[in-house]
DRENDO-1510 file (C-alpha; in Angstrom, 1 decimal, always signed):
<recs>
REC; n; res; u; v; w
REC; 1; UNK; +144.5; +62.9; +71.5 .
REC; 2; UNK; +145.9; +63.1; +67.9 .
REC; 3; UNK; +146.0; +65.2; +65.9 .
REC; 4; UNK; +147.6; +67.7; +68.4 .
REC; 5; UNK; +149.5; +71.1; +68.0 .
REC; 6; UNK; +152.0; +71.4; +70.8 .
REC; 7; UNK; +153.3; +74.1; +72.3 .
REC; 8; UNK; +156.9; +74.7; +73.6 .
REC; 9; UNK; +155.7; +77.3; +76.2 .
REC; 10; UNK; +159.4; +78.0; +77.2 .
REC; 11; UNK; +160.6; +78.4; +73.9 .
REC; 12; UNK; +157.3; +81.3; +73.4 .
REC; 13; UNK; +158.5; +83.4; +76.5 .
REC; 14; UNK; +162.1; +83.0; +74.9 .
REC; 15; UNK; +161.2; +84.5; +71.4 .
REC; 16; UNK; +158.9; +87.3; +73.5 .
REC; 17; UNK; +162.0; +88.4; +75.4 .
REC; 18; UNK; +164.2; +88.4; +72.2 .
REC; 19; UNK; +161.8; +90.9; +70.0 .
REC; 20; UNK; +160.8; +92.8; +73.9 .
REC; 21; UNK; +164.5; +93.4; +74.0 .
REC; 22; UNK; +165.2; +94.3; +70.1 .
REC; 23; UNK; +162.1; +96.8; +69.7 .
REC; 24; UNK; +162.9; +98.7; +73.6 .
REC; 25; UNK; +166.3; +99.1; +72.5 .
REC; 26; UNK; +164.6; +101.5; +69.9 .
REC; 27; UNK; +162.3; +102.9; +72.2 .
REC; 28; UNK; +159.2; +100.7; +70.9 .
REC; 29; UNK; +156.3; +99.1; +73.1 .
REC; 30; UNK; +154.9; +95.7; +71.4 .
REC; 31; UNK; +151.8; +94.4; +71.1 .
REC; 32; UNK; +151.4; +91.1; +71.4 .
REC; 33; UNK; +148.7; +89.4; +69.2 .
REC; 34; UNK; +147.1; +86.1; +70.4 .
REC; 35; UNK; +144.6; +85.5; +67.3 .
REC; 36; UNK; +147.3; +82.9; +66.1 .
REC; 37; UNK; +146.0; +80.7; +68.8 .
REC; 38; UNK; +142.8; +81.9; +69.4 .
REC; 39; UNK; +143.5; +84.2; +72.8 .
REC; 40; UNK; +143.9; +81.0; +75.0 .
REC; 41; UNK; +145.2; +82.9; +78.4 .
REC; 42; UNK; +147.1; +79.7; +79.3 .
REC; 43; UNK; +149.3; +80.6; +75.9 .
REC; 44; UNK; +148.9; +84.2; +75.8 .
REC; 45; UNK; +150.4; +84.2; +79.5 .
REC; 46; UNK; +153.9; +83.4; +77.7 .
REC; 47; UNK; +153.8; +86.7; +76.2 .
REC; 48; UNK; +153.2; +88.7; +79.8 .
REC; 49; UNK; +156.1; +86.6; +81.2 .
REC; 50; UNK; +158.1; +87.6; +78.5 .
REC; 51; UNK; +157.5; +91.4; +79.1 .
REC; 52; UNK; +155.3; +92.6; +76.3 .
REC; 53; UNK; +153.4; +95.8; +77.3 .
REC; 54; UNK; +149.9; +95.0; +75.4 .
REC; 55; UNK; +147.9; +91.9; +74.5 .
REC; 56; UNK; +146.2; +92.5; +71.1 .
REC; 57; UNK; +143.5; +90.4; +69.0 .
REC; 58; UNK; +141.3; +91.0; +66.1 .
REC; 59; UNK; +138.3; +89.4; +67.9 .
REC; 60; UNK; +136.4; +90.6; +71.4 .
REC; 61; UNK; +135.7; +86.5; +72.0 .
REC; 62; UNK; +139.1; +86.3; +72.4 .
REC; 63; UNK; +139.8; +89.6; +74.4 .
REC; 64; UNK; +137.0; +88.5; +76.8 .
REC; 65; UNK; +139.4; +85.3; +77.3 .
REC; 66; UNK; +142.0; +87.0; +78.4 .
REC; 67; UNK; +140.4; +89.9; +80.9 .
REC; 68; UNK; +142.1; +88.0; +84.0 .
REC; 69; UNK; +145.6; +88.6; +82.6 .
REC; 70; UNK; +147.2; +91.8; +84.0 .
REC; 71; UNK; +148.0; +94.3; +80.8 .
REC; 72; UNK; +146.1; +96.5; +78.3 .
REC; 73; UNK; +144.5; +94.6; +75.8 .
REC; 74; UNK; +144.0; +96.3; +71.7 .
REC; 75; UNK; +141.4; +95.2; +69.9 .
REC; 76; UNK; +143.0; +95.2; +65.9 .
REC; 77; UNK; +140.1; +95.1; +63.7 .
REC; 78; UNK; +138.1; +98.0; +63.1 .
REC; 79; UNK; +134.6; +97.7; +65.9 .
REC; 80; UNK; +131.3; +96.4; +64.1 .
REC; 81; UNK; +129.0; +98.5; +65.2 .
REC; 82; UNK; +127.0; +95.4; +66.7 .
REC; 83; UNK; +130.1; +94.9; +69.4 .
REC; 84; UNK; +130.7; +98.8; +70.5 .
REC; 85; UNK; +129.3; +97.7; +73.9 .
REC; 86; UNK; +131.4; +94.8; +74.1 .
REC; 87; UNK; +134.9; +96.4; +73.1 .
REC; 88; UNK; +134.3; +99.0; +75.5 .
REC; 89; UNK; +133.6; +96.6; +78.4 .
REC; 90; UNK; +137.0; +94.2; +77.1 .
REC; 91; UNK; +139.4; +96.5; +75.1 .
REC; 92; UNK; +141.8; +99.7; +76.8 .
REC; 93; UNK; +142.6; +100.6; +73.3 .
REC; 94; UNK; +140.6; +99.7; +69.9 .
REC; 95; UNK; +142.0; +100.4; +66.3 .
REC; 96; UNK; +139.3; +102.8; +64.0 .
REC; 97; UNK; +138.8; +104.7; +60.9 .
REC; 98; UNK; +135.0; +105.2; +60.8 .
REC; 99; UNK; +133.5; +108.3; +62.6 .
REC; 100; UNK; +129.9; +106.6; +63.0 .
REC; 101; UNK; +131.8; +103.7; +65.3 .
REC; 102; UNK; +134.0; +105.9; +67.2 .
REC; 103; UNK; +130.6; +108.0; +68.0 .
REC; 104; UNK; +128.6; +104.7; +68.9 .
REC; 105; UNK; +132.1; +104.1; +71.1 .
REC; 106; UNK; +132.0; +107.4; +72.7 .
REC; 107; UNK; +128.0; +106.4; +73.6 .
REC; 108; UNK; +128.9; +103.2; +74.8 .
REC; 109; UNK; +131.4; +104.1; +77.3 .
REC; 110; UNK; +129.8; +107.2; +78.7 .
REC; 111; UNK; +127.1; +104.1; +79.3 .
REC; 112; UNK; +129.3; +102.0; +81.1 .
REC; 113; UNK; +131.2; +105.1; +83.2 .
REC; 114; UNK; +134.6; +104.6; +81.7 .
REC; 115; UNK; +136.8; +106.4; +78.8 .
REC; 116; UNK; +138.0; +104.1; +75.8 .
REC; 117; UNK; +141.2; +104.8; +73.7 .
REC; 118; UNK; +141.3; +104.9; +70.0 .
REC; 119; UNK; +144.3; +104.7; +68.0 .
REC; 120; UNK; +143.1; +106.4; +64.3 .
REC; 121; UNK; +144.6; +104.9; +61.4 .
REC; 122; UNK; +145.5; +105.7; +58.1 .
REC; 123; UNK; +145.7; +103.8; +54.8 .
REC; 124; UNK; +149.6; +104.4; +53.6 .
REC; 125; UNK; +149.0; +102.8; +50.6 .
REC; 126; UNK; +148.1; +98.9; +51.5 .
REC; 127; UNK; +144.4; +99.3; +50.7 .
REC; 128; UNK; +143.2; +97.3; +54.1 .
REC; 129; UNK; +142.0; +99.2; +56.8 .
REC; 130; UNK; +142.3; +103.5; +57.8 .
REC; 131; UNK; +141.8; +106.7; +56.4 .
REC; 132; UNK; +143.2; +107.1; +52.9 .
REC; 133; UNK; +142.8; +111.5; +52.4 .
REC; 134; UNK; +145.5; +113.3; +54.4 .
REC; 135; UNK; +142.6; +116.2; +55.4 .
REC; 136; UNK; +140.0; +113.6; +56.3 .
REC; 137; UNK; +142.3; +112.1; +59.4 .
REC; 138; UNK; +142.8; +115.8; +60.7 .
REC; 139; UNK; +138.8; +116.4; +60.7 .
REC; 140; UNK; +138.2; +113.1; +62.2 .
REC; 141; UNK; +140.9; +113.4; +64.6 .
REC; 142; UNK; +139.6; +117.1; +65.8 .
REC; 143; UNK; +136.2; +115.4; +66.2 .
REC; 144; UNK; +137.8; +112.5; +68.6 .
REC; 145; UNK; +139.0; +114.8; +70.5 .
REC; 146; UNK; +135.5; +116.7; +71.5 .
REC; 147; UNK; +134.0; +113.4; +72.4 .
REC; 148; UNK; +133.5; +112.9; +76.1 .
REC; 149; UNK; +134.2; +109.4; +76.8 .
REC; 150; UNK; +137.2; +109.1; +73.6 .
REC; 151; UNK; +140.7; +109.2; +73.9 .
REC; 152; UNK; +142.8; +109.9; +70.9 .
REC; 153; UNK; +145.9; +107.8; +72.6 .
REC; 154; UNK; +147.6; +107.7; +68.7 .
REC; 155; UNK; +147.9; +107.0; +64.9 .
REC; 156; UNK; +148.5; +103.7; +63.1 .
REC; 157; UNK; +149.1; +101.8; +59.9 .
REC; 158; UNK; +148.9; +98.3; +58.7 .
REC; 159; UNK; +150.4; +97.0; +55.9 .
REC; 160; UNK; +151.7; +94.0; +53.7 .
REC; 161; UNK; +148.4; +91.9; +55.1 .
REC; 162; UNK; +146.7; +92.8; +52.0 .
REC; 163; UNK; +148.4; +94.7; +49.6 .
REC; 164; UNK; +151.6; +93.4; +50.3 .
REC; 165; UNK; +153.1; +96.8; +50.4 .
REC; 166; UNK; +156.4; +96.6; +52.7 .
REC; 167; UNK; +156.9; +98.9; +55.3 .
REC; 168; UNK; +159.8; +101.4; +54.8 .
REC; 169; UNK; +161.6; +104.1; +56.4 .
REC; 170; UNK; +159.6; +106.3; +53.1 .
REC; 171; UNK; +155.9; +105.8; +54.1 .
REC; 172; UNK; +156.3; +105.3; +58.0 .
REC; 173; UNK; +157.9; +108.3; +57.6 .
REC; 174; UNK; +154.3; +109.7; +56.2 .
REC; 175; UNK; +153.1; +108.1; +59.6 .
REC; 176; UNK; +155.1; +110.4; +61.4 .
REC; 177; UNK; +154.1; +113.6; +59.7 .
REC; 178; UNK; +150.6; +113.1; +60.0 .
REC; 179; UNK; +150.5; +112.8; +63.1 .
REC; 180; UNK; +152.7; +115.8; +64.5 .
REC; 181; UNK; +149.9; +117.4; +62.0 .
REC; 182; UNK; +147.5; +116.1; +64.2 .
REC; 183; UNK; +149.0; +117.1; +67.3 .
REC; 184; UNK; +149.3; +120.6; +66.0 .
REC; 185; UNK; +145.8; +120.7; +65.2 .
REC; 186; UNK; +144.8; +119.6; +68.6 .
REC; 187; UNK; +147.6; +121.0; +70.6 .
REC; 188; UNK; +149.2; +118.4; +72.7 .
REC; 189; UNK; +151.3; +115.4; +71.8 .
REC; 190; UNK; +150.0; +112.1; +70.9 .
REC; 191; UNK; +151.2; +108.9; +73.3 .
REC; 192; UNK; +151.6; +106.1; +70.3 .
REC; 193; UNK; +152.6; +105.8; +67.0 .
REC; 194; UNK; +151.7; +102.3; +65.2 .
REC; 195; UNK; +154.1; +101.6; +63.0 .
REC; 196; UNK; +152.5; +98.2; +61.5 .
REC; 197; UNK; +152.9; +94.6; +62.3 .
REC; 198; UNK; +155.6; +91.7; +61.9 .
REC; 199; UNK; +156.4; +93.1; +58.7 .
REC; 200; UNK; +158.2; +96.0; +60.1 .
REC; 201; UNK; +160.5; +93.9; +62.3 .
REC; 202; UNK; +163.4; +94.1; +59.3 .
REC; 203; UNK; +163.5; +97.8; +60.3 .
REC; 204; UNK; +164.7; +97.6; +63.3 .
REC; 205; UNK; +167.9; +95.5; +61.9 .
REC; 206; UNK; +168.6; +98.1; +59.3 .
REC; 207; UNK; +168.4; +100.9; +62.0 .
REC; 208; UNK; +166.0; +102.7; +59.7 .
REC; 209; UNK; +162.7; +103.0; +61.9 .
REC; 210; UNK; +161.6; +106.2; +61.8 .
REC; 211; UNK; +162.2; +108.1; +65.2 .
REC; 212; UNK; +158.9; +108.5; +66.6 .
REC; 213; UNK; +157.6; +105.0; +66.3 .
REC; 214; UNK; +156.7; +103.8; +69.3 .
REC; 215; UNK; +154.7; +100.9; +68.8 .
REC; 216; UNK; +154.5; +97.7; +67.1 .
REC; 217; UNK; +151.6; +94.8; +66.9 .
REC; 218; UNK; +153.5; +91.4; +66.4 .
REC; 219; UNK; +152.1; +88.0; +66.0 .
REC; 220; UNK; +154.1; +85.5; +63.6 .
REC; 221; UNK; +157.5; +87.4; +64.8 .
REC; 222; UNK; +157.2; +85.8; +68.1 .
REC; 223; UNK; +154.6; +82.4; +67.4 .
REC; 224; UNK; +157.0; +81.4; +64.2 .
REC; 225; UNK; +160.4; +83.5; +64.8 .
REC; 226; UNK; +160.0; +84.7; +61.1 .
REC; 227; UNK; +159.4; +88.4; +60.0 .
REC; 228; UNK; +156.9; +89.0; +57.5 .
REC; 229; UNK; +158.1; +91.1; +54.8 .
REC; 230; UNK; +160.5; +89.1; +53.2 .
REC; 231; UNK; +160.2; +85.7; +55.7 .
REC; 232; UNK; +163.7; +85.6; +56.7 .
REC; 233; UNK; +164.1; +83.6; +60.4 .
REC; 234; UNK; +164.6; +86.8; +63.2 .
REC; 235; UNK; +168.3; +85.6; +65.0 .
REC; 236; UNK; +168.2; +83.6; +68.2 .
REC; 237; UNK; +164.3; +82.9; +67.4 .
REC; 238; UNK; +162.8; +79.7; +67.6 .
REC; 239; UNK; +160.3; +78.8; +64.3 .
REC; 240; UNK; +159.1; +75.4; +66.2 .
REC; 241; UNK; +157.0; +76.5; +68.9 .
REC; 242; UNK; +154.0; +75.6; +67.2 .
REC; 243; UNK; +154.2; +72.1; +65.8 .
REC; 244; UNK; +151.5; +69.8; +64.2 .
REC; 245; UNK; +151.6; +65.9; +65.4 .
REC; 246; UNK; +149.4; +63.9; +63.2 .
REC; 247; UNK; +148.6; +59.5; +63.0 .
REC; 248; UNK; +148.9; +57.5; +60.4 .
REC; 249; UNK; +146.2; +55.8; +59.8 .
REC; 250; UNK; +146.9; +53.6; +56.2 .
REC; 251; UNK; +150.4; +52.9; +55.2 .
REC; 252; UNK; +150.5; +50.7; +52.1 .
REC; 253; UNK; +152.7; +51.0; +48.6 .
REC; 254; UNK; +150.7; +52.4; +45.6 .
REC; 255; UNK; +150.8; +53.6; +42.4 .
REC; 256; UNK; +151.7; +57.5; +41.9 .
REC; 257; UNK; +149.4; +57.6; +39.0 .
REC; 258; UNK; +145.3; +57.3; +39.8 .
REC; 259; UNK; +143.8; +55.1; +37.6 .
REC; 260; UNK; +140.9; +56.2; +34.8 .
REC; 261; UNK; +140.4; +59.6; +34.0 .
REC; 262; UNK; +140.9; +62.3; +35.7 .
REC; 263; UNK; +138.2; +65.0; +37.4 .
REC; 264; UNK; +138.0; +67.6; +39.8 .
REC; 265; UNK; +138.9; +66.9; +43.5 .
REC; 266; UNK; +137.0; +67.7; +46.2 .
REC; 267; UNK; +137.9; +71.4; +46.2 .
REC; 268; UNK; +137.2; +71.6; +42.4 .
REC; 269; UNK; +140.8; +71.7; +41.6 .
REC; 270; UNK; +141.8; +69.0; +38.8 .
REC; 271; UNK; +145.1; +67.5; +40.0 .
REC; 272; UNK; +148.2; +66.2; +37.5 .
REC; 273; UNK; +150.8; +64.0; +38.5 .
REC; 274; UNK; +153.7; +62.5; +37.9 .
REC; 275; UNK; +154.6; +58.7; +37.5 .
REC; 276; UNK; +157.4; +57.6; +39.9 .
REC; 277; UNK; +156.1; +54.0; +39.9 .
REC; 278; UNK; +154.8; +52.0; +43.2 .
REC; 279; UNK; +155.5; +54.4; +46.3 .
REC; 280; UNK; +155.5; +53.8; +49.8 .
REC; 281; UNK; +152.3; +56.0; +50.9 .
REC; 282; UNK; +151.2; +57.1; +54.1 .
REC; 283; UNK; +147.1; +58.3; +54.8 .
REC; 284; UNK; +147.4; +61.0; +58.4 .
REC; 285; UNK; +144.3; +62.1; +60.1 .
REC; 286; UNK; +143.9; +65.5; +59.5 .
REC; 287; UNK; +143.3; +67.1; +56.7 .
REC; 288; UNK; +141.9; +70.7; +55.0 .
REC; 289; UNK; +139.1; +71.2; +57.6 .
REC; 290; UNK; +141.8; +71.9; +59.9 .
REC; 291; UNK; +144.6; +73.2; +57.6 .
REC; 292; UNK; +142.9; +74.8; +55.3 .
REC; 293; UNK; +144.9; +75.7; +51.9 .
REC; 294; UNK; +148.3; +76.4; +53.7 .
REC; 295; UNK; +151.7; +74.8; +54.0 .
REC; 296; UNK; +153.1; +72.5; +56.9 .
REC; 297; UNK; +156.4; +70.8; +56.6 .
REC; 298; UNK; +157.6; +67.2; +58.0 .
REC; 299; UNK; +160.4; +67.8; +60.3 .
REC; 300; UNK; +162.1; +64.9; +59.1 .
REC; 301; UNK; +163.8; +65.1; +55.6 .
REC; 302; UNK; +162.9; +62.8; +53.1 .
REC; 303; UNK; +159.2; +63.1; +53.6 .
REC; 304; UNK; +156.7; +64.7; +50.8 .
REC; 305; UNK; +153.0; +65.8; +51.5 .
REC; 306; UNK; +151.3; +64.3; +47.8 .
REC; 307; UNK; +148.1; +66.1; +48.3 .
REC; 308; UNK; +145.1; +66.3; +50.8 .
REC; 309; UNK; +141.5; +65.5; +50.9 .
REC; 310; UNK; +139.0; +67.1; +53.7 .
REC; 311; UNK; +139.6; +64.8; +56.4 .
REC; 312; UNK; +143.3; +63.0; +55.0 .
REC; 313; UNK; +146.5; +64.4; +54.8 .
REC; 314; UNK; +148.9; +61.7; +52.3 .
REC; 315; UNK; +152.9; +61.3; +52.7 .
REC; 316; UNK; +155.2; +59.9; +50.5 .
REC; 317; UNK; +157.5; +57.8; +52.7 .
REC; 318; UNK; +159.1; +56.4; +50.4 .
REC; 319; UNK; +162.5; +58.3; +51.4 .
REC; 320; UNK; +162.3; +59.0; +54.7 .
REC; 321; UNK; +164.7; +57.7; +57.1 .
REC; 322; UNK; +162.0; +56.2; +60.0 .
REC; 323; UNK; +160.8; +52.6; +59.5 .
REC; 324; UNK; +157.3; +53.4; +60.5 .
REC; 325; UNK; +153.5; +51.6; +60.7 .
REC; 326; UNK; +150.2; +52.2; +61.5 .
REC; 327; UNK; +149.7; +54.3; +64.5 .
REC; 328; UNK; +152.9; +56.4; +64.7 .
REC; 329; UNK; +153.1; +60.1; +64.5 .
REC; 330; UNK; +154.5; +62.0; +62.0 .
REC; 331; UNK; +155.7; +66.1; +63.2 .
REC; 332; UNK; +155.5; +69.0; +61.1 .
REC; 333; UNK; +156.3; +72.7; +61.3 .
REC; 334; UNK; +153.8; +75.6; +60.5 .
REC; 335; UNK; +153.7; +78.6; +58.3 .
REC; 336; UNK; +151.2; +81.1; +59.5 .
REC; 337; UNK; +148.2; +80.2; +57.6 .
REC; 338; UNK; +148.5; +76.7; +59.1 .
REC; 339; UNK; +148.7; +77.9; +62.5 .
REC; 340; UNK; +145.5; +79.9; +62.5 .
REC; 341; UNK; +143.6; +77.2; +60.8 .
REC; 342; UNK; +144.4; +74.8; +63.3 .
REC; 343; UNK; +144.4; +76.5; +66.2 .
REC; 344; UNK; +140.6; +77.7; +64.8 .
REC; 345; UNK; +140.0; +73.7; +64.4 .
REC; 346; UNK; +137.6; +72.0; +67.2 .
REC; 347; UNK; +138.8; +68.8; +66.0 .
REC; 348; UNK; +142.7; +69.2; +66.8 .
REC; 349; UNK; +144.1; +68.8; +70.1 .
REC; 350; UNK; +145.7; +71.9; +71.8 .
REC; 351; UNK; +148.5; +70.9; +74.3 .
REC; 352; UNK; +151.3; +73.4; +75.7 .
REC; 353; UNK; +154.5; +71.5; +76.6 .
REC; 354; UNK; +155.7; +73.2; +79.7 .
</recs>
């Protein structure tokens, strides 16, 4: 069924073993986050084969998914407080910064007969998610620790996702403080320290992780092979184990001008162009309903994406090196926006290539 993502499911385990390896030579556990591809266990399973101590998602749909599979699972975004009964039942470990959710966890556990980990986290800058006052994470952190059912397992930080602040050796380095304030205030050690997402992977390289980081929550460093603070490819990483196959559906030459005047598109934007004369055009089917706003790439040089509508995605051909027609496939690779968006998509194909 087109259009299709495929999956190289060897080439996932390989890029799992290659950042398991890098981050336990520095004495760090990983994370593994599914929400790329939506927690399918058939997927997710790559990342248990390839040795990763935690599965991790932002959503308890998908953690439910994955309950067979034999690992602690992290659930990343802060509880609603409509769900508390839900991540207790699905998650070992949930990420928090709000005392009224980690009480309505503490209640929701002692209901269910088990004890739930929290791993508190602090706002280093980014202005996402945690705890932004210094004195604030030590009261909250004294108050975990009286609830009955509520494990203080850690601390944590996220960064780059919406700030874009970049992890350094400087405010991880905060990280670390805090929390050996913490476990002076409480008297005993905590078990993890968070110290962010894919973004921090350029660390490890420059040998400049702080010491006591112990834990890291990756997603596009293993799905895409790229780290995200700078997006420089991680060595002997694969970036093409996620790749969009789409039809053509209308191959014809046109003009590279529209004719009349120009408007807003179907998104509101108002497009320019450029006159290159009659071009060789190709019409795909799939378009921003499953991509949304972000970048794929044709794996074959010579081809250029001209634009998309909801449902079409057009191609200049005009260069490539294929003699194609109606019904072929064209391949592209993914950034990370992409991948979400059409792994979320009912209407594309999900097939793992074994």
């Amino acid at each position: 069924m087109n259009p299709r993502i495929e999956i190289n499911y060897s080439k996932l385990v390989h890029n799992t073993k290659v950042l398991q390896k890098q981050a336990k030579e520095h004495g760090i556990d990983l994370a593994a986050v599914t929400k790329s591809f939506c927690g399918i266990p058939e997927i997710a399973q790559g990342y248990v084969d390839g040795g990763v101590k935690y599965l991790a998602d932002s959503r308890v749909s998908n953690l439910k998914k994955l309950k067979k599979l034999p690992i602690p699972k992290v659930l990343l975004r802060i509880p609603m407080l409509t769900e508390v009964q839900e991540v207790v039942a699905y998650a070992d470990i949930s990420l928090n910064s709000e005392m009224e959710t980690i009480r309505n966890l503490n209640i929701a556990a002692r209901d269910l007969g088990v004890n739930h980990k929290i791993v508190l986290m602090v706002d280093l800058g980014d202005l996402r998610e945690g705890i932004f006052e210094e004195e604030e994470v030590i009261e909250a952190a004294n108050e975990v620790e009286g609830l009955s059912n509520i494990i203080l397992h850690g601390i944590g930080v996220n960064l780059t996702c919406y700030g874009g602040v970049i992890p350094s050796a400087k405010n991880l380095s905060k990280l670390e403080a805090l929390g050996g304030a913490i476990e002076k205030e409480i008297g005993r050690n905590l078990e993890l320290y968070s110290g962010g997402n894919s973004s921090s992977i350029y660390l490890l390289d420059r040998k400049c992780m702080p010491e006591r980081i112990n834990h890291l929550r990756l997603g596009e460093a293993i799905v895409l092979g790229t780290e995200s603070a700078y997006g420089e490819k991680i060595e002997n990483t694969h970036q093409d184990i996620f790749q969009l196959v789409a039809e053509i559906i209308e191959l014809k030459e046109k003009p590279s001008m529209p004719i009349g005047d120009i408007g807003m598109d179907a998104f509101g934007n108002t497009p320019s162009f450029e006159d290159e004369g009659i071009r060789k055009r190709a019409i795909l089917a799939v378009g921003r309903q499953d991509i949304g706003s972000y970048d794929v790439f044709p794996v074959e040089a010579g081809m250029k994406i001209l634009g998309a509508s909801s449902d079409h995605l057009i191609l200049d051909l005009t260069d490539a090196y294929g003699d194609y027609k109606i019904g072929d496939e064209i391949r592209f690779n993914l950034r990370y926006g992409a991948l979400l968006s059409l792994m979320t998509s009912e209407y594309v194909t999900k097939k793992i290539i074994y």
